[in-house]
C-alpha positions in Angstrom: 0.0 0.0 0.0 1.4 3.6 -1.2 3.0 5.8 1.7 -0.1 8.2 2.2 1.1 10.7 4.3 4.3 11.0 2.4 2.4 11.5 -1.2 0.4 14.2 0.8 3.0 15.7 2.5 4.6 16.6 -1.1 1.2 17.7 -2.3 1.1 20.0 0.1 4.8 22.1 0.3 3.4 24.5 -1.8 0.9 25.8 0.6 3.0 27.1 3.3 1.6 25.7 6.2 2.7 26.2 9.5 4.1 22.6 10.5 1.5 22.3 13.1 -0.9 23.0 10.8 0.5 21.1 8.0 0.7 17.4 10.6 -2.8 17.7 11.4 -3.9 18.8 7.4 -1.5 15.5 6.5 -3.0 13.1 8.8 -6.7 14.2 7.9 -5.9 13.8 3.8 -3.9 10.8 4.3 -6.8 9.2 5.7 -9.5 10.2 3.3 -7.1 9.0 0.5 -6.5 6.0 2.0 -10.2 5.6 2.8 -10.7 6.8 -0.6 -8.4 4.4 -2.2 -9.9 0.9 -0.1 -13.3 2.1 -1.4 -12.3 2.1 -5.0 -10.5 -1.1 -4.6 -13.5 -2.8 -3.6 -15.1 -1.8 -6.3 -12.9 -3.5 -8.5 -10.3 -1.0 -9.6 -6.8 -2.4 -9.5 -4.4 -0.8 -7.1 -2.5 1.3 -9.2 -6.3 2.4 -10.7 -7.4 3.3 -7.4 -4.4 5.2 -6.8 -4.3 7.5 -8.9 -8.2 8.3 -8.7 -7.7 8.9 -4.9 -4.5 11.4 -5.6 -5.8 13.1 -8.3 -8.7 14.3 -5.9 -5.8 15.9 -4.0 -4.2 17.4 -7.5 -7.0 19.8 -8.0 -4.9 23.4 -9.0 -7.1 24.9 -6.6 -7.7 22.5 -3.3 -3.8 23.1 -2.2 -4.1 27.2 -1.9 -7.5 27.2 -1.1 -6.4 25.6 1.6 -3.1 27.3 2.4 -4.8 30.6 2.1 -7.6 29.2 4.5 -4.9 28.4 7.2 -3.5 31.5 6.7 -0.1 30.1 4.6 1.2 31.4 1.7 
């Protein structure tokens, strides 16, 4: 199973978190992905399928600053 939290934490070194911030923000992503992920291999997606449905939810241009800006990073 891919390294959630790491694949998030790169996602996310563009917001400019503070690292409090950005541990709890990781944590809370990794686990929807992950949930994300199980779901989709359930359904019958192969693993490498359901990865890259579950990270390209987190590749949205817009999530990552929207939610910098909304924890007041840069």
């Amino acid at each position: 199973m891919p390294d959630w939290r790491a694949l998030v934490r790169v996602r996310l070194a563009t917001a400019g978190l503070d690292p409090v911030d950005e541990l709890d923000v990781v944590e809370e992503l990794a686990q929807h992905v992950e949930d994300r992920y199980a779901y989709l291999c359930s359904q019958g997606w192969t693993g490498e399928e359901a990865e890259k449905m579950s990270l390209a939810e987190l590749d949205d241009a817009g999530l990552i600053d929207d939610l910098g800006n909304a924890l007041g990073g840069s």
